[in-house]
ZAMARGU-4260 file (C-alpha; in steps of 0.2 Angstrom, whole numbers, plus 5000, padded with zeros to 4 digits):
<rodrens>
0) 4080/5133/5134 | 4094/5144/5128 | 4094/5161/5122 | 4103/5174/5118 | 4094/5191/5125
5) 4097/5209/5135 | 4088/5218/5147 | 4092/5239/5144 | 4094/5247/5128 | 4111/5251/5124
10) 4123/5253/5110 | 4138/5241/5104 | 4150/5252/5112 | 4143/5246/5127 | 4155/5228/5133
15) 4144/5211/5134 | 4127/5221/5127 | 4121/5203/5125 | 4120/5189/5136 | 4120/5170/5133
20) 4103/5163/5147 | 4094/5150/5151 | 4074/5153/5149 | 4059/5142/5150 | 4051/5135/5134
25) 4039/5147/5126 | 4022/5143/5128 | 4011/5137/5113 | 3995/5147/5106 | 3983/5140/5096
30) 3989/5146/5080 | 4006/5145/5084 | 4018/5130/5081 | 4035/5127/5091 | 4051/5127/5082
35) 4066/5121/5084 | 4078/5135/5078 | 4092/5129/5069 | 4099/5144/5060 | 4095/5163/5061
40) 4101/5177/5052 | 4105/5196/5058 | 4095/5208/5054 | 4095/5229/5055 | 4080/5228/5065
45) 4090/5218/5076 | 4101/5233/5080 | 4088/5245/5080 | 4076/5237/5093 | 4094/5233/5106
50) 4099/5250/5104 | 4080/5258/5106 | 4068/5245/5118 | 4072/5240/5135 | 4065/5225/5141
55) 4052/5223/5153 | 4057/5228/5170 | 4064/5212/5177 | 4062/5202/5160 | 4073/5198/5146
60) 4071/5202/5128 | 4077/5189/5114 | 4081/5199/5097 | 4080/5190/5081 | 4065/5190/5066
65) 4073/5176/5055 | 4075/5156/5058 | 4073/5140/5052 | 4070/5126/5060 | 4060/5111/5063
70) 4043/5110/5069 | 4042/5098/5088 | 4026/5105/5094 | 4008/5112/5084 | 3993/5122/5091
75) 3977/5114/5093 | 3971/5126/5076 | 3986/5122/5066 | 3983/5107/5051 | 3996/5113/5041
80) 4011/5108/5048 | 4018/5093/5057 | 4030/5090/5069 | 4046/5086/5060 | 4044/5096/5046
85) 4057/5110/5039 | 4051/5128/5040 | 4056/5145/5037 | 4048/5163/5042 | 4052/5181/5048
90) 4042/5182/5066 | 4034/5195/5074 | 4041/5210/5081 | 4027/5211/5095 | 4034/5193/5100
95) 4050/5187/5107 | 4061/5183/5093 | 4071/5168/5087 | 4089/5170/5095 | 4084/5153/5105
100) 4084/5136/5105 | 4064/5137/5104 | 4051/5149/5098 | 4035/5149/5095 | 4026/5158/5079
105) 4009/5160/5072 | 4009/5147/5059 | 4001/5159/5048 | 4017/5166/5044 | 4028/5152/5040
110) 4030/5140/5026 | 4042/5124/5021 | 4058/5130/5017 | 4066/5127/5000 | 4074/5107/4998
115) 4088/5113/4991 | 4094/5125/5005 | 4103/5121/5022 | 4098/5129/5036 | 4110/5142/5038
120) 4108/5146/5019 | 4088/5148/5022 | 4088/5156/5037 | 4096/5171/5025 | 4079/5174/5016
125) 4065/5177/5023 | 4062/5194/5029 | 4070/5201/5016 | 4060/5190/5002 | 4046/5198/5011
130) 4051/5215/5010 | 4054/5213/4997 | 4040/5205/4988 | 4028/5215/4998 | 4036/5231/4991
135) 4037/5225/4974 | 4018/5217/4973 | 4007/5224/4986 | 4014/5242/4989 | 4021/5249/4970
140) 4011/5237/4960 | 4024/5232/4949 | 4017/5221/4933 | 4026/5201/4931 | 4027/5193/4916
145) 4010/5186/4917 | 4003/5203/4917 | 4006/5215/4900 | 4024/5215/4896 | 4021/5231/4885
150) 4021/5238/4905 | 4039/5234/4905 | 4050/5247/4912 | 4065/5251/4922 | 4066/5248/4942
155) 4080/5259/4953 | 4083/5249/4969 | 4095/5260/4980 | 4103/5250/4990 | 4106/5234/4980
160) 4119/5224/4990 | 4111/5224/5008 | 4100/5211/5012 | 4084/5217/5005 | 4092/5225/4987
165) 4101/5208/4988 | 4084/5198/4987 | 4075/5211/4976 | 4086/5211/4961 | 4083/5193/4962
170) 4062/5193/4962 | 4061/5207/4948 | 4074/5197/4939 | 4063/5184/4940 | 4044/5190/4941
175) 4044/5204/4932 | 4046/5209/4913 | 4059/5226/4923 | 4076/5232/4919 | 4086/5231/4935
180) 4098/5245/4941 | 4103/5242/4958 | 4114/5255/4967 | 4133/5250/4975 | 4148/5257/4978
185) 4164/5247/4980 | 4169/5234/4968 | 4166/5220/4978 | 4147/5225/4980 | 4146/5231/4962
190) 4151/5213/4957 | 4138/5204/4968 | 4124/5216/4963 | 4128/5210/4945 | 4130/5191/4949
195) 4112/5192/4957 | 4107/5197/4942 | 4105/5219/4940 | 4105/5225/4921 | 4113/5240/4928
200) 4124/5246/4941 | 4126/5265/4947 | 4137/5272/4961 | 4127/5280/4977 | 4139/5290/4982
205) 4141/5301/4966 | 4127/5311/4957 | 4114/5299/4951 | 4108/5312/4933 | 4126/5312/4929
210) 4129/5293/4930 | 4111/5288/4920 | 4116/5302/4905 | 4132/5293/4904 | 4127/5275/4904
215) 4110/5281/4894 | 4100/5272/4908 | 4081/5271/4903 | 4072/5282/4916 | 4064/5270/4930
220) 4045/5270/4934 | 4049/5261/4951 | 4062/5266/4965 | 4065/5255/4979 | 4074/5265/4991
225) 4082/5257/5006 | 4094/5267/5015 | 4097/5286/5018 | 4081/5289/5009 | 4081/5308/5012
230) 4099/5310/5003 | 4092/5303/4987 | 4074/5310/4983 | 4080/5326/4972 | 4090/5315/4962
235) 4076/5302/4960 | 4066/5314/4955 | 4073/5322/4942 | 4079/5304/4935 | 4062/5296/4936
240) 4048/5296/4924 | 4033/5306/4928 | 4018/5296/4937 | 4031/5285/4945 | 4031/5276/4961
245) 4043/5280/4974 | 4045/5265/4989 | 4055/5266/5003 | 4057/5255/5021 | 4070/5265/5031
250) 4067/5279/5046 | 4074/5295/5038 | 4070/5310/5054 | 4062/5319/5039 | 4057/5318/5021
255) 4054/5331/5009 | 4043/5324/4994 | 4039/5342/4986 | 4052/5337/4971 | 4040/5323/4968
260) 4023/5334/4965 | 4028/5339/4947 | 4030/5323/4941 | 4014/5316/4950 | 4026/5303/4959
265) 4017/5293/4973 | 4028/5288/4990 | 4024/5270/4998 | 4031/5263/5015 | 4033/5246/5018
270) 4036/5238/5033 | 4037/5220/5035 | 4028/5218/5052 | 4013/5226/5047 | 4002/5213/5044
275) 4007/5203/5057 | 4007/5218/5070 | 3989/5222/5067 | 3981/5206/5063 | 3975/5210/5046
280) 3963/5199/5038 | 3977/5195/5025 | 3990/5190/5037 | 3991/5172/5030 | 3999/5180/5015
285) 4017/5181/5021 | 4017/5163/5026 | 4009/5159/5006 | 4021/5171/5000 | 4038/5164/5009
290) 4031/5146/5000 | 4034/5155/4981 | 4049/5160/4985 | 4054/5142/4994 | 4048/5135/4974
295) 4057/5149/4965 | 4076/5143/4977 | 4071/5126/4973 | 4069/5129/4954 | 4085/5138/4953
300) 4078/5156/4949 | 4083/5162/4967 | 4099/5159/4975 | 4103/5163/4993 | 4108/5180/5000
305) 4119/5173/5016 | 4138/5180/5011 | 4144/5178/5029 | 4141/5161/5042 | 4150/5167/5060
310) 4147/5151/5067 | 4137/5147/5083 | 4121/5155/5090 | 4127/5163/5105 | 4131/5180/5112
315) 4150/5183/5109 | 4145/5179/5088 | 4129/5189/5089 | 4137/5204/5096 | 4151/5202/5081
320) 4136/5203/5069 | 4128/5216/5076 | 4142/5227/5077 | 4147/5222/5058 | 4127/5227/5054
325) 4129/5244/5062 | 4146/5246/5051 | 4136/5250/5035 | 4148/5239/5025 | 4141/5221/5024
330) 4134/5213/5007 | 4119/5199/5010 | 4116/5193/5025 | 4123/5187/5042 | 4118/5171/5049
335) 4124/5160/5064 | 4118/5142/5065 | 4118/5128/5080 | 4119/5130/5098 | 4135/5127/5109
</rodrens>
């Protein structure tokens, strides 16, 4: 098959830091089914593990934790899918990943993908739906409108254009009874934040008190923070109500929480791979989890986040991505689709 992968760790100042090769087909657990990867999308992670994680001596490591695709092969445990049919999941980051013509997955975290998307449009979605949601349900506990909508308050999601504030906006919009206020700071990601849906839009880059006295924003019970997480956690905590919940997924070197003891304000991590890294007993809920978000595209309450298509799955484009990734400055997501 063909795949786009890299041996040594380096940076993207480093010429040709990927390479276009031909591999054998992965081989098929009993869990897992084979697809046939039509589309991926770009990633931070991507960046993180190239720059970080060398390959086995000898061997080459394939990048990539989003795809869709069709299903050619099943494990002898699988039932619920069948070869032919359209999917869409986020991987495993203890796995090769899905810059390749073929890849294998536990079927356990993988659904259909929505009707109403293409490929390339799905491919955008799912591990940041999955950051997402998991941050939003299983790690802050926020309430949906099914629960008590007198719980209704204000969510601050720093960050609100990238890929996961892009997808977030959309399922508290959606699920939950919360005022949005998403973070951005040019006009062209101040504009998408508010098409996906925020009730509010403050600047990052300039002193949060001062821009929430000025637009009289109600004081939010839940942050989402997804970037540069150590700049903001004064500021959150002087803006945020007391017993709040504080969640964040990025690597800051260090994290002083003292400004949260006052106010009681509890700090949550999420990290997508979790449950699929460790096993958990509960690992089938990513796959049952990316299936209500497929029903929630397909009845028109989410939209997908791809703002950017650079064309073939190769390593000239994935290199472009990657470089635009570690550029701080893209909106959505990145995605390539089709093979040369």
């Amino acid at each position: 098959m063909k795949a786009v992968a890299y041996q040594r760790a380096c940076s993207i100042e480093e010429p040709n830091f990927l390479h276009d090769i031909e591999l054998p087909d992965p081989i098929l657990g009993d869990n897992d089914i084979l697809v046939a990867v039509e589309a991926i999308s770009v990633n931070p992670v991507d960046t993180k593990v190239r720059a970080s994680t060398h390959a086995p001596l000898g061997q080459w490591k394939i990048l990539g934790w989003d795809a869709a695709g069709r299903v050619v092969a099943t494990g002898h445990h699988v039932n619920q899918f069948k070869i032919g049919d359209a999917v869409w999941y986020a991987g495993d980051l203890t796995r090769q990943g899905t810059n390749a013509q073929l890849h294998a997955v536990d079927a356990r975290l993988v659904s259909m993908m929505p009707k109403s998307l293409t490929f390339a449009e799905a491919a955008a979605l799912p591990l940041t739906s999955i950051t997402a949601w998991e941050m939003l349900f299983d790690r802050l506990s926020v309430p949906t409108h099914l629960q008590a909508a007198s719980s209704a308050s204000s969510l601050l999601i720093i960050g609100g254009a990238g890929g996961v504030g892009s997808v977030c906006i959309q399922l508290a919009k959606a699920l939950t009874p919360l005022t949005v206020i998403a973070t951005a700071s040019r006009p062209e990601t101040q504009q998408w934040v508010t098409i996906l849906g925020a009730d509010a839009c403050v600047n990052h880059h300039a002193p949060l008190p001062a821009q929430w006295a000025q637009q009289q924003l109600p004081a939010p019970q839940f942050v989402f923070s997804t970037n540069h997480s150590e700049d903001y956690v004064a500021a959150v905590a002087e803006i945020m109500q007391a017993q709040g919940r504080f969640g964040l997924i990025d690597d800051p070197e260090a994290l002083n929480i003292n400004p949260f003891k006052s106010k009681s304000i509890s700090t949550h991590w999420e990290f997508m791979y979790t449950r699929s890294m460790f096993h958990t007993a509960d690992m089938a809920k990513q796959g049952q989890l990316l299936q209500e978000v497929a029903d929630l595209v397909d009845s028109g309450r989410i939209q997908t986040t791809l703002s950017n298509n650079l064309g073939a799955i190769n390593a000239q484009n994935l290199m472009r991505a990657h470089t635009l990734i570690e550029s701080g400055c893209t909106r959505g997501k990145i995605v390539l689709a089709g093979f040369d």
